[in-house]
C-alpha positions in Angstrom: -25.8 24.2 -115.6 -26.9 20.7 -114.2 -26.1 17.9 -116.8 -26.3 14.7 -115.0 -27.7 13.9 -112.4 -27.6 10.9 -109.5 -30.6 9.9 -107.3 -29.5 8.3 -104.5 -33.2 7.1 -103.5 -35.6 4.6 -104.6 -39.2 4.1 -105.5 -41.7 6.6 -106.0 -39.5 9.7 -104.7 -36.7 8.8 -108.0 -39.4 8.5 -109.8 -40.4 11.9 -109.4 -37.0 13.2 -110.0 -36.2 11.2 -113.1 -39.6 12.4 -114.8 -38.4 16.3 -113.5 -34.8 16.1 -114.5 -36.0 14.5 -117.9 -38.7 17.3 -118.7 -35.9 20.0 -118.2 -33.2 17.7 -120.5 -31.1 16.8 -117.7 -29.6 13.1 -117.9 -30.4 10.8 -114.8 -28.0 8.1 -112.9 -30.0 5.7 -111.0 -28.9 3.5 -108.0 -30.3 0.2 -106.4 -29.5 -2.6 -103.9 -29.8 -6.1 -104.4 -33.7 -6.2 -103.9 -34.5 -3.4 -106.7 -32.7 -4.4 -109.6 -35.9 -4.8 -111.2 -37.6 -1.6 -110.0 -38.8 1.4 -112.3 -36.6 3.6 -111.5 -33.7 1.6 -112.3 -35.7 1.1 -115.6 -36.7 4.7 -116.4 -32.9 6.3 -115.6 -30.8 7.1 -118.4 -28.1 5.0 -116.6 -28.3 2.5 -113.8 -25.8 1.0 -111.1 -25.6 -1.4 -108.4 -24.7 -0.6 -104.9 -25.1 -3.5 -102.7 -27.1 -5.9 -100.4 -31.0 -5.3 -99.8 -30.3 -3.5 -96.3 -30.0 0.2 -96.7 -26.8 0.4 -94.6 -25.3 -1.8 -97.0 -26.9 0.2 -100.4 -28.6 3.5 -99.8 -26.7 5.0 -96.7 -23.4 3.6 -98.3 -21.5 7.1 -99.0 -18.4 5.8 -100.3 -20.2 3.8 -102.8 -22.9 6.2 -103.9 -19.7 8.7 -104.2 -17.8 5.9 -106.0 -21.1 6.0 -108.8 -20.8 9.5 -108.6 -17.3 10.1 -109.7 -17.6 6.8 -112.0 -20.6 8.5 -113.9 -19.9 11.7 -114.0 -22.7 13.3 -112.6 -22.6 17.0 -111.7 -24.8 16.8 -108.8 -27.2 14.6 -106.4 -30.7 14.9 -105.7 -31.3 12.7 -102.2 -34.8 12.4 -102.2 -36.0 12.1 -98.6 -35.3 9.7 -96.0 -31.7 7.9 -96.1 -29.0 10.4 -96.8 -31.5 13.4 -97.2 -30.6 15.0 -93.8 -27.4 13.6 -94.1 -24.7 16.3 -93.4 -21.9 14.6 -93.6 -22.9 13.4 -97.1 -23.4 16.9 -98.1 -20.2 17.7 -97.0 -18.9 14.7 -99.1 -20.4 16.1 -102.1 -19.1 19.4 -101.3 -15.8 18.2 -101.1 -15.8 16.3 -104.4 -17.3 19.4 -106.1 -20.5 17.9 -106.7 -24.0 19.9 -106.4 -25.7 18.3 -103.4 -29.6 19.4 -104.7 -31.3 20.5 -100.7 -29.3 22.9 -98.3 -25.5 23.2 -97.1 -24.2 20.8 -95.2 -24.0 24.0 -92.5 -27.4 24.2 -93.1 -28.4 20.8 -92.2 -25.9 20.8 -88.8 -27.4 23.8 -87.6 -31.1 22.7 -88.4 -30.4 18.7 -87.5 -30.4 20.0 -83.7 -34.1 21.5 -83.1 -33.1 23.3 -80.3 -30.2 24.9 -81.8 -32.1 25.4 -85.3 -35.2 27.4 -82.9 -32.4 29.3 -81.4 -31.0 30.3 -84.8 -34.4 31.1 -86.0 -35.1 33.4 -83.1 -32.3 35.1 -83.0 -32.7 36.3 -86.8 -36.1 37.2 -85.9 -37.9 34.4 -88.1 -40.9 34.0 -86.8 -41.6 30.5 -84.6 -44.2 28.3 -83.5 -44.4 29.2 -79.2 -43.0 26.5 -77.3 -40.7 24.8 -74.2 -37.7 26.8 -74.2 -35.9 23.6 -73.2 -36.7 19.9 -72.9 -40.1 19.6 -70.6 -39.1 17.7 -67.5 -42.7 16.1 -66.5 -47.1 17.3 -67.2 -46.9 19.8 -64.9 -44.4 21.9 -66.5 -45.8 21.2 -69.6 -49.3 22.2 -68.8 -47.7 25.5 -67.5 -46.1 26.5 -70.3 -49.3 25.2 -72.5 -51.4 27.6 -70.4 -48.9 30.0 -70.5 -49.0 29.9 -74.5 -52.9 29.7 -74.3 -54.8 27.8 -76.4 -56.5 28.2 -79.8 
């Protein structure tokens, strides 16, 4: 079971995950840059911590220090949010390596489907259905209005 919990977004999105973990009695960890000390989130979160300069490369995309918070706290497990290290598979892997529940899909998950062409490949062969398409990248409009007439339209 999920007992603490560290949202490495901001805004409106922690928000949402601060009111969520709350309503099921899970504690929340909030982080913020120079430029949000003052923000709701850090407000509303059971705990708060700093975790650099206003630029998100310096703050929000900062693994090592969001892992830093993470170990520091004690949290169990991460909820991203979206945007910033959401899609981040590295940072999955980080969290997987430090035994702590990454809340979205595996790292693998996220390699495979960070690569649309590879993720469609993927997809196909496990017989999911997909939306038609260029098998490859389209080169100029002709070839594109071939395979648009060759998919026909609605």
């Amino acid at each position: 079971m999920i007992e603490k919990v560290l949202i490495a977004n901001r805004g409106e999105i922690a928000l949402r995950v601060i009111r969520t973990c709350k309503a099921l009695g899970i504690k929340t960890v909030a982080v913020y840059s120079d430029e949000d000390y003052n923000s709701l989130h850090v407000k509303k979160a059971d705990e708060s911590f700093h975790i650099g300069e206003a630029a998100p490369a310096k703050s929000y995309l900062n693994q090592e220090k969001i892992l830093e918070v993470m170990l520091s706290s004690g949290t169990d497990a991460v909820h991203p949010g979206y945007g910033f290290l959401s899609e981040n598979d590295d940072f999955a892997r980080l969290c997987e390596k430090n035994k702590i529940n990454f809340i979205g899909p595996s790292a693998d998950s996220m390699n495979l489907c960070g690569d649309k062409m590879e993720c469609k490949e993927a997809m196909l062969k496990a017989k999911v259905p997909t939306v038609p398409g260029s098998p490859d990248l389209v080169k100029d409009v002709e070839e594109a209005t071939k395979i648009a007439n060759d998919i026909g339209y609605p």
